[in-house]
C-alpha positions, 0 to 999 in steps of 0.5 A: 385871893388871901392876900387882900385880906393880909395886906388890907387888914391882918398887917395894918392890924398888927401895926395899930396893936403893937402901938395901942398896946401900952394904953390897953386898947389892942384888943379891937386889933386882936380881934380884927386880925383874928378874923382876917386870918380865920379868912386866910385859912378857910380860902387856903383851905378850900384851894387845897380841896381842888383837884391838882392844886399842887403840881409836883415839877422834877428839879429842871438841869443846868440846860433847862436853866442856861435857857430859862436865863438866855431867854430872860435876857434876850426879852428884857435886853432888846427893845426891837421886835427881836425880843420876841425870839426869847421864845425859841430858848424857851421853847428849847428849855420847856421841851427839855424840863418835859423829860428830865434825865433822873437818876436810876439809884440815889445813895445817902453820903452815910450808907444808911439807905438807898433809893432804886427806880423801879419798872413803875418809874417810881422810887422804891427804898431800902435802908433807912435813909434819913427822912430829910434827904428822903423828902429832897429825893421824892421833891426833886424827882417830882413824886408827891408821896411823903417820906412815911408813904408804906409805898415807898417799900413796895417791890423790895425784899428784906431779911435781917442781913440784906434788901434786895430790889431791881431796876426797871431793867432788871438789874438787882441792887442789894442793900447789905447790913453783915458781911456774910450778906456782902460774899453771898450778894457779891456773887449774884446782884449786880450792885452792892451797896453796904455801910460797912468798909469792905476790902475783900473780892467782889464780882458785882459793883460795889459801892462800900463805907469807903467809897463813900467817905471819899465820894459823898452821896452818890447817884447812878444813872443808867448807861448800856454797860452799866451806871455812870456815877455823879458824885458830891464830893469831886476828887481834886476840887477845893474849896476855900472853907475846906483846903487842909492846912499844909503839915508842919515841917519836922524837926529833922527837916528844918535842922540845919544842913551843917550839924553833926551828930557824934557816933552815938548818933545823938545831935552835937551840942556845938553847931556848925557856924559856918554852914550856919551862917551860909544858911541865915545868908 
């Protein structure tokens, strides 16, 4: 609905302007794309008033994906009337995206906060995670609530030393900010998630400023003994902007094999030619 008055008037107006500009006869284009854009914003704004305008969609998986694309394919690629069996992949694909598998808890890669799936299927925050990762959260998981919705806190406990929230089932979670906290959780949540580098005994999972260093943001999702871990940082993988150059050699390592050294222990000012030049060889 807003784009006839864009392409028929805001654009074409913008054009005549940047043109009649340097003999002073822009004004009339101001003007016209003023109007037109008043247009804009009044429909746009009439459109946000409808009930569910806006759909908030969990982020869709590779599956869902690789059938998206295979169904894609098959239509476009045949010209028989075997294209019309692009609609089993995209029945397969619609079905899954219908029941994403989202994750049970969501770390930051800093350790400033953390993000638990309550008994409401909803995410519930502790720590303060930063609101730019907070927002790609509540987007992907398909939750229309702001990052500065006062829901967000609803069903976790916090003191000065730790938060302390549950799963949907029943499994506590705490947020450490003192290492008094971190003894004391160790005994009785059944994961603990700190900032804090953390090398002493812990009974409960732990997931500490270490951990994350290597791992990156964590996410954990629920398994009958526990959580299986999805990590950003895969160990063992290399990238081409981030490969680590080889160390240098040392001085020791690239002597040559055929020099001596007097008792004293110090290198021999004459060097042993003959191994020298086997070496250069």
């Amino acid at each position: 609905m807003a784009l006839p008055f864009v392409s028929l008037f805001v654009m074409p107006a913008a054009v005549f302007g940047v043109l009649a500009y340097p003999f002073g006869l822009d004004w009339p284009a101001w003007a016209l794309m003023g109007l037109a854009s008043d247009a804009v914003l009044k429909v746009a704004h009439w459109v946000a008033t409808i009930d569910h305008s806006t759909v908030m969609v969990a982020a869709f998986g590779p599956a869902v994906l690789s059938c998206f694309a295979l169904s894609l394919l098959w239509l476009t690629l045949w010209t028989t009337a075997w294209r019309w069996l692009a609609v089993l992949p995209l029945t397969l694909g619609v079905a899954t995206a219908g029941k994403p598998e989202k994750p049970e808890i969501l770390i930051e890669r800093d350790g400033s906060g953390l993000a638990v799936r309550g008994a409401d299927g909803r995410l519930a925050v502790a720590g303060k995670p930063s609101r730019f990762v907070l927002q790609q959260w509540l987007a992907a998981d398909g939750d229309s609530r702001s990052p500065d919705d006062p829901g967000l806190r609803a069903g976790v406990a916090c003191d000065t030393l730790a938060c302390i929230t549950r799963t949907a089932d029943g499994r506590s979670v705490s947020y450490t900010r003192d290492r008094l906290a971190i003894i004391e959780d160790c005994q009785r949540a059944d994961l603990v998630v700190t900032a804090m580098p953390w090398s002493g005994a812990c009974k409960a999972k732990l997931i500490d400023r270490v951990a994350l260093s290597r791992d990156g943001a964590t996410s954990l999702y629920r398994t009958g003994g526990g959580w299986s871990s999805h990590v950003s940082e895969q160990q063992g993988s290399e990238r081409p902007w981030d490969r680590r150059r080889a160390p240098r050699p040392s001085a020791a390592a690239t002597a040559p094999t055929g020099s001596s050294a007097p008792a004293g222990g110090q290198p021999s000012a004459q060097p042993d030619i003959e191994a020298e030049t086997e070496r250069l060889q």
